[in-house]
C-alpha positions in Angstrom: 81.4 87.4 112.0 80.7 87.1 115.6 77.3 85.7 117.0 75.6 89.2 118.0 76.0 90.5 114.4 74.6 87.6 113.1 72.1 87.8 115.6 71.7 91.4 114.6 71.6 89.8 110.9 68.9 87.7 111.1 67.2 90.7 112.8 67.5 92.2 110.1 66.4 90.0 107.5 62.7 89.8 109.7 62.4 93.5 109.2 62.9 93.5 105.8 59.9 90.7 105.9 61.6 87.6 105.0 61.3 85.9 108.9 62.3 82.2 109.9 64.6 80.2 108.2 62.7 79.3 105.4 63.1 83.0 104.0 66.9 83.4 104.8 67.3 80.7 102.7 65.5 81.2 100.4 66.7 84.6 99.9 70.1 83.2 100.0 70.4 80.2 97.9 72.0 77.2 98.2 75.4 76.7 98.5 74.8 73.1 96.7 73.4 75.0 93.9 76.0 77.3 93.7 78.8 74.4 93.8 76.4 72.5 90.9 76.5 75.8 88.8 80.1 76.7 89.4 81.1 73.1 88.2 79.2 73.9 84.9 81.3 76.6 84.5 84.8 74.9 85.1 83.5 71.8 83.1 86.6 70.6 81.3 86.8 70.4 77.7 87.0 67.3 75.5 88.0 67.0 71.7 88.3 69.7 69.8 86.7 72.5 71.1 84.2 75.2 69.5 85.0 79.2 69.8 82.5 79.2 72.3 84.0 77.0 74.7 87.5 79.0 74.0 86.3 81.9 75.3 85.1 80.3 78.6 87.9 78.8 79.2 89.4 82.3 79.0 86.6 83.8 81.2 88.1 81.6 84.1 91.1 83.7 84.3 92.1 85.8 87.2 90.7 89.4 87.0 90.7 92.2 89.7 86.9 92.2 91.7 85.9 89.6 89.4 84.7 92.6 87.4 85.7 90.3 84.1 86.3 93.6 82.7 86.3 92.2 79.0 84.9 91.0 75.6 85.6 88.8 72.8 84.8 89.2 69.1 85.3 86.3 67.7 85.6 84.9 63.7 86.5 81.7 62.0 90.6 82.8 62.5 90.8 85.0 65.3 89.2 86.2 68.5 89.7 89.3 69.8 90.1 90.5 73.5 88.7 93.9 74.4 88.6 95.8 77.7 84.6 96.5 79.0 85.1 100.3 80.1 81.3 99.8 81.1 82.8 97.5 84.2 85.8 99.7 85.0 86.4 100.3 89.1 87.8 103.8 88.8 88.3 104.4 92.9 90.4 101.3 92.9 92.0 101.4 89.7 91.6 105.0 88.1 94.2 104.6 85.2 93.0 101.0 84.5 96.2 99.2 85.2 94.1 96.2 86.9 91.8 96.0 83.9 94.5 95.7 81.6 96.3 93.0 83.5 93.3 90.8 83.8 92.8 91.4 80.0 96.5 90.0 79.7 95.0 86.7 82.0 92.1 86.2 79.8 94.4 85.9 76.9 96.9 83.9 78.8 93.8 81.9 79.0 92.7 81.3 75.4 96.2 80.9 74.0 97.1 77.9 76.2 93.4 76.4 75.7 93.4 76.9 71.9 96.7 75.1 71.6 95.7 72.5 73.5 92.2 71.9 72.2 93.6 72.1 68.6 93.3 75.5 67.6 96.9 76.6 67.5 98.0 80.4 66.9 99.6 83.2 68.4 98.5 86.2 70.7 99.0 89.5 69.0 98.8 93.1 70.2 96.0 94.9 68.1 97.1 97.9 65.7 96.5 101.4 67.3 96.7 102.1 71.2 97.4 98.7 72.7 94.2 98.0 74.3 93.5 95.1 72.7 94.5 92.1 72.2 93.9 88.8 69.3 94.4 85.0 69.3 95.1 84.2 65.3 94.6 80.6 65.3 94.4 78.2 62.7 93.6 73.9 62.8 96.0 71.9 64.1 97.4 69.2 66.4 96.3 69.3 69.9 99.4 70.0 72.3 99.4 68.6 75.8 100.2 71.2 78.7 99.6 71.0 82.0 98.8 74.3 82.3 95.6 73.5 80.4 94.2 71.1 82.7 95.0 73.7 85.5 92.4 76.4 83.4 89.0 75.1 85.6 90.9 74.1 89.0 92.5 77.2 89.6 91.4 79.8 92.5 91.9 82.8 94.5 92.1 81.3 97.8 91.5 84.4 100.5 92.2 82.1 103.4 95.0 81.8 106.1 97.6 79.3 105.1 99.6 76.6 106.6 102.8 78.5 106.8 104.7 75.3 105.1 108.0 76.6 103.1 107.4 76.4 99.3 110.5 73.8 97.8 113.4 76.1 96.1 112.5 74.0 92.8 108.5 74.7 92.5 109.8 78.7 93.3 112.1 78.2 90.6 109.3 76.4 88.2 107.1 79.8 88.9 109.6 82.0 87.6 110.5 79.9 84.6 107.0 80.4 84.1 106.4 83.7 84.2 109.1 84.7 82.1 108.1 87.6 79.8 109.6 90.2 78.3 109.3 93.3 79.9 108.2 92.0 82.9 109.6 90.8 86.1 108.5 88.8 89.1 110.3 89.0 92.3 109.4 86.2 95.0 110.1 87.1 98.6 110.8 84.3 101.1 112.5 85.7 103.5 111.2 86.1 107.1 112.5 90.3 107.5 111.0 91.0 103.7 107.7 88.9 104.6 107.5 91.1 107.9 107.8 94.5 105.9 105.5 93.2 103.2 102.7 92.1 105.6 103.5 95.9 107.5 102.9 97.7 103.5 99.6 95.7 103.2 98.6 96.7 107.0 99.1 100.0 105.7 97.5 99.9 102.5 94.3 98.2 103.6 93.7 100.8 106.6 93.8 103.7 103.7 91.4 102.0 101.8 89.2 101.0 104.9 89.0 104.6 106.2 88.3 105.9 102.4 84.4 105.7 101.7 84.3 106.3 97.9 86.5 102.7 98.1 84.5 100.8 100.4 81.4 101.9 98.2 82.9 100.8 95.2 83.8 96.9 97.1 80.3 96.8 98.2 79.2 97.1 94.4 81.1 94.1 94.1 80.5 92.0 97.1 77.7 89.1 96.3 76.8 88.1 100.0 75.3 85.2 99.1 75.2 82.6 96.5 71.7 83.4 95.1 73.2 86.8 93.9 76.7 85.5 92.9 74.8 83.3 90.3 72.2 85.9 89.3 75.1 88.5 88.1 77.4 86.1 87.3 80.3 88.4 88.7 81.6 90.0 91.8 83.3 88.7 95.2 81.6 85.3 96.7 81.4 85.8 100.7 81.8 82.8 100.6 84.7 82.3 98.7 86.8 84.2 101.7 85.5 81.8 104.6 81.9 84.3 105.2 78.7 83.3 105.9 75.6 83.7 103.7 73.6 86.6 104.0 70.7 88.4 102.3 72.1 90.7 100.3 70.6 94.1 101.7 71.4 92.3 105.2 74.5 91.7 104.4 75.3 95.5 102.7 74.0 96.8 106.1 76.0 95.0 108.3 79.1 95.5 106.4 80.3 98.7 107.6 80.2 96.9 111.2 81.8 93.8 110.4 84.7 95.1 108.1 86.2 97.3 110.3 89.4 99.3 109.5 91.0 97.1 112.4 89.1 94.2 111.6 90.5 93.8 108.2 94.2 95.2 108.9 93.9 91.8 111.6 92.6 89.5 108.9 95.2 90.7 106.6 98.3 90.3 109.2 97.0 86.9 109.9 96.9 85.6 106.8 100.2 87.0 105.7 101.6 85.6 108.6 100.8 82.4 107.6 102.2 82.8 103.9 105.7 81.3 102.9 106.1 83.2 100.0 104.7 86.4 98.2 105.2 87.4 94.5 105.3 90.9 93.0 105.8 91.3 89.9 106.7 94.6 88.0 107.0 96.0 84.4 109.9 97.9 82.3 106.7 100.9 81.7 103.2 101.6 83.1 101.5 101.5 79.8 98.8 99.2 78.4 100.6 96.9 76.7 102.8 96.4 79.7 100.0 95.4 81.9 98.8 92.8 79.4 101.9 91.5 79.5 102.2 91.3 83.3 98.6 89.8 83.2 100.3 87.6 80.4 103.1 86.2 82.9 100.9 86.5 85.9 98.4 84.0 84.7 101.2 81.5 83.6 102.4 81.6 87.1 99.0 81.0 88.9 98.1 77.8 86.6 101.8 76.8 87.4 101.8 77.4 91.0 98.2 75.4 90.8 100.2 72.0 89.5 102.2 72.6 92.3 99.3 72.0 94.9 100.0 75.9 95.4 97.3 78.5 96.7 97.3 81.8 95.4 95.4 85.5 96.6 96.2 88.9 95.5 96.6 91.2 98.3 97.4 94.4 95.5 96.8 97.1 98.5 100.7 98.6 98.2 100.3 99.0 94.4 96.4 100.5 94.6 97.5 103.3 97.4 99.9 104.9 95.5 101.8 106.3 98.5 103.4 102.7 98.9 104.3 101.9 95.5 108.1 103.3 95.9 108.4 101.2 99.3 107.2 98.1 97.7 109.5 98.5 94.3 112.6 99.4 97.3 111.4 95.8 99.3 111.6 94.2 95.5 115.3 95.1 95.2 113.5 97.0 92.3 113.7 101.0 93.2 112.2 103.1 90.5 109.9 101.0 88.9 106.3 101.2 89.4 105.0 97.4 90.9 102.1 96.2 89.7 101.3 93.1 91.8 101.1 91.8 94.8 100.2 88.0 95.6 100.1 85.3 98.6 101.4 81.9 97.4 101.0 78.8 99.8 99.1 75.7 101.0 95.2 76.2 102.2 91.9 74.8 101.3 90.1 74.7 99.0 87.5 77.3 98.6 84.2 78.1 97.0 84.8 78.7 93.1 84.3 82.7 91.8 81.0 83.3 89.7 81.5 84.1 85.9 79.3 85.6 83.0 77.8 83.4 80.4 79.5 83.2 77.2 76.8 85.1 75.8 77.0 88.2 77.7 81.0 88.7 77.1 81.0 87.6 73.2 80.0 90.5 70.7 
């Protein structure tokens, strides 16, 4: 944000009566208090773990807006995964695909945590539709995996990159680890497929940009500021992409201004430029199940890729506007199948954690 919008920012906050920079922050919060309360969150787990503490270890999984899109129903065997139709982003995602893939994270999630706190068992699709998913568990012996320890350090990092190359043998530990059946992951490296990938995102972003019913939808899901972020519990951090703090109806006025069609399509080339790597991964079908199972493979690969001192963001624009979904499978050496992600993968910084829902207010 350049210095006349903020300008025009603060502006704006004295109209809306908060004046001086007492009220700004004080209708902002503290990003100290946020960093305190997002450390609550990732706290790491120790013994043998309750159901509680299961499921939010599972809530720290990758989901699309950080809608967390899900529920848990949990008993003394099981615990059940549900998708939250009531948090469903039907602009961005009309046939659900994203919500079922971050369903498939979140029980990623739980599996590795309850094997590792002691609760061993084994993730099973629910009878009927496929929409759901359990974790049948049972006592037993604790199992050491990195992966685990990875649950509360892992991020979406929405920042440029370093450009370094990623080692042929960490590449090669990300697909061992997101081997799944059904599903495939394709990792591009090379300079001429990077190019045409960044070019597909260009393209997919500027649709979205210049589509209002989309950017009405983001700015549902934007928490300018870390006062708001830890009121909902949910949503996209400004922060957590390298933005300042604003007042939230500040910050929902200026962002028609400052997120600019040609704004973001340069944000976006920028930071692909800087990325040595991108995955995409793709399924045999478009079906439910299949985007669990993606979500499945997808989160074994981010925990992985975090071990590796690897950054991760999802830039999914080629598989949301449909129009570039047969470009991107082509690029993929995978013609015919419909993708279904999109990620960055590289070395950055670290950034501010994303918000997440009590326990309470995802268990039923």
């Amino acid at each position: 944000m350049n210095r006349r919008r903020l300008l025009g920012a603060m502006a704006g906050l004295a109209v809306l009566g908060g004046g001086g920079v007492f009220a700004w922050n004080r209708a902002t919060g503290s990003l100290a208090d946020y960093e305190r309360y997002a450390a609550r969150l990732r706290a790491p787990l120790s013994g043998r773990p309750d159901l509680k503490n299961l499921v939010r270890y599972a809530t720290l999984a990758a989901n699309s807006h950080n809608t967390q899109a899900w529920r848990f129903a949990a008993t003394q065997t099981a615990i059940g995964l549900l998708p939250d139709e009531s948090r469903r982003t039907p602009v961005v995602d009309p046939d659900d695909h994203h919500l079922y893939v971050s369903l498939g994270c979140a029980a990623e999630n739980l599996a590795i945590a309850g094997r590792a706190g002691g609760w061993p068992g084994e993730l099973l699709a629910a009878p009927g539709d496929g929409s759901a998913i359990g974790y049948d568990f049972a006592e037993g012996a604790a199992q050491a995996d990195p992966l685990f320890d990875a649950i509360p350090l892992r991020q979406s990092t929405r920042a440029d990159y370093d450009g370094r190359p990623v080692a042929p043998a960490d590449l090669a530990a990300l697909e061992k680890a997101a081997a799944e059946p059904g599903v495939r992951l394709v990792i591009l490296t090379e300079e001429t497929a990077r190019a045409k990938l960044r070019d597909l995102i260009v393209a997919g972003n500027d649709a979205q940009m210049m589509a209002p019913a989309f950017v009405a939808e983001l700015l549902q899901w934007i928490r300018f500021n870390p006062r708001d972020a830890m009121r909902t519990g949910d949503g996209l951090l400004s922060a957590a992409s390298g933005s300042p703090s604003l007042p939230g109806a500040v910050g929902r006025r200026l962002f028609p201004l400052v997120a600019t069609p040609k704004g973001e399509a340069d944000r976006y080339a920028r930071q692909a430029a800087s990325t040595p790597a991108f995955a995409v991964f793709l399924a045999d079908r478009a079906d439910s199940g299949h985007w669990i199972a993606v979500g499945r493979a997808c989160q074994r690969m981010l925990l992985t890729a975090t071990t590796l001192g690897l950054r991760h963001a999802f830039v999914n624009q080629p598989v949301e506007v449909a129009a570039f979904r047969s470009d991107l499978a082509a690029l993929a050496g995978e013609a015919g199948r419909r993708p279904d992600l999109v990620l960055r993968l590289g070395y950055g910084p670290t950034m501010p954690y994303s918000p997440r829902r009590p326990v309470e207010a995802v268990l039923v």
